[in-house]
C-alpha positions in Angstrom: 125.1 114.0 98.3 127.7 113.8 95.1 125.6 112.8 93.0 123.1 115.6 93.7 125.7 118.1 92.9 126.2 120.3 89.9 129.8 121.1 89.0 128.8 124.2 87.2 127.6 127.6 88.0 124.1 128.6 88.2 122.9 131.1 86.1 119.6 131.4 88.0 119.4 133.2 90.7 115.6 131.6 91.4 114.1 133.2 87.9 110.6 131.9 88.7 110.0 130.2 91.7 106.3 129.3 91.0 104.7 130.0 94.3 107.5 128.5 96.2 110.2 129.8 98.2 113.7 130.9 96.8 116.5 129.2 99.1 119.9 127.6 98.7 120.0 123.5 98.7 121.8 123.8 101.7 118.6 125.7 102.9 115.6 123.9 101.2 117.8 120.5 102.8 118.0 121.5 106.5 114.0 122.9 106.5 113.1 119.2 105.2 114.7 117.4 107.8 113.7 119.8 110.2 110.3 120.1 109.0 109.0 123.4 110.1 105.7 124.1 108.9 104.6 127.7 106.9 102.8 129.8 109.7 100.9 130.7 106.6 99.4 127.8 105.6 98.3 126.7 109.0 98.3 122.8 109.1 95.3 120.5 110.6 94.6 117.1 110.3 91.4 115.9 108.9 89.1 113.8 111.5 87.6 110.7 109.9 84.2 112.7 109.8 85.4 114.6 107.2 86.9 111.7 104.8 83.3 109.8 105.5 81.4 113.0 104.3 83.9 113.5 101.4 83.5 109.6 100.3 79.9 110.0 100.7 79.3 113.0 98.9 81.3 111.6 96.1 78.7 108.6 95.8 75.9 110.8 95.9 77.5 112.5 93.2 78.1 108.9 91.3 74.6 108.1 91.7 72.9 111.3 90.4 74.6 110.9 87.1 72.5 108.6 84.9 75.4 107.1 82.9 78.1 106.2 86.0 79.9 103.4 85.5 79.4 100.7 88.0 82.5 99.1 87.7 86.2 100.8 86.6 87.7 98.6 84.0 90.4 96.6 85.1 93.9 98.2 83.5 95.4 95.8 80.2 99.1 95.6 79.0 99.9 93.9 75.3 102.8 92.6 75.5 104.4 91.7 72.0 106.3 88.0 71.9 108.8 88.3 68.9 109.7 85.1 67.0 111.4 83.0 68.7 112.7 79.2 68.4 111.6 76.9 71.5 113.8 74.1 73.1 113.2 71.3 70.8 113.7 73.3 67.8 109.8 74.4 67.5 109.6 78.1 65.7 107.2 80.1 67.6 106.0 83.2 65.6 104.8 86.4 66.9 102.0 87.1 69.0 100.8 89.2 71.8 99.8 88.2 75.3 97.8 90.7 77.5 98.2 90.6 81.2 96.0 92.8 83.6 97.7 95.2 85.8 95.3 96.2 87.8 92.0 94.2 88.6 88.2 95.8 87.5 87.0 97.6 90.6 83.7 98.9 91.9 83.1 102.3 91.9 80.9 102.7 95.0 83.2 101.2 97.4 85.7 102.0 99.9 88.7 103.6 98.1 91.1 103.1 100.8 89.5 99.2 101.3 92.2 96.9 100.5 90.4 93.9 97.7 89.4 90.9 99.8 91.0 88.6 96.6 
């Protein structure tokens, strides 16, 4: 835990906590690791009848819009080559290669479907 540690003095004394709770790190630490749940926010567990209505009011919602895309665009990276001089003393100039980093993907499937590629 050193290098969590601040050798100075706080001047705070929890100035805002923006809807969260005012505790010591010794504090905040021990209720993580023994994870006690706020009696006010009681927690549940959603059934997979939920998630299926969820997922298929979101395609209802997909479909009723005229101008939905069928397909996400898949996500591009350019990556810039500077000059550069090759093995047998070839000079290769700049230029950019672009790589995908994520594949296109269909809209109206499964989110939490793994790609079958």
């Amino acid at each position: 835990m050193a290098g969590c540690m601040n050798p100075y003095a706080s001047k705070f004394a929890c100035p805002d906590p923006d809807n969260g709770k005012c505790v010591s790190m010794e504090d905040a630490y021990t209720e993580s690791m023994e994870s006690r749940l706020d009696p006010a926010r009681p927690q549940r567990r959603a059934d997979s009848s939920e998630y299926q209505d969820a997922l298929l009011g979101r395609i209802a919602g997909l479909l009723r819009e005229p101008e939905t895309p069928v397909v996400v665009p898949p996500k591009v990276m350019r990556v810039l080559m500077l000059p550069y001089e090759g093995e047998g003393n070839e000079l290769f100039m700049l230029r950019y290669a672009y790589i995908f980093t994520e594949p296109p993907r269909w809209v109206l499937s499964d989110p939490l479907q793994k790609s079958q590629r």
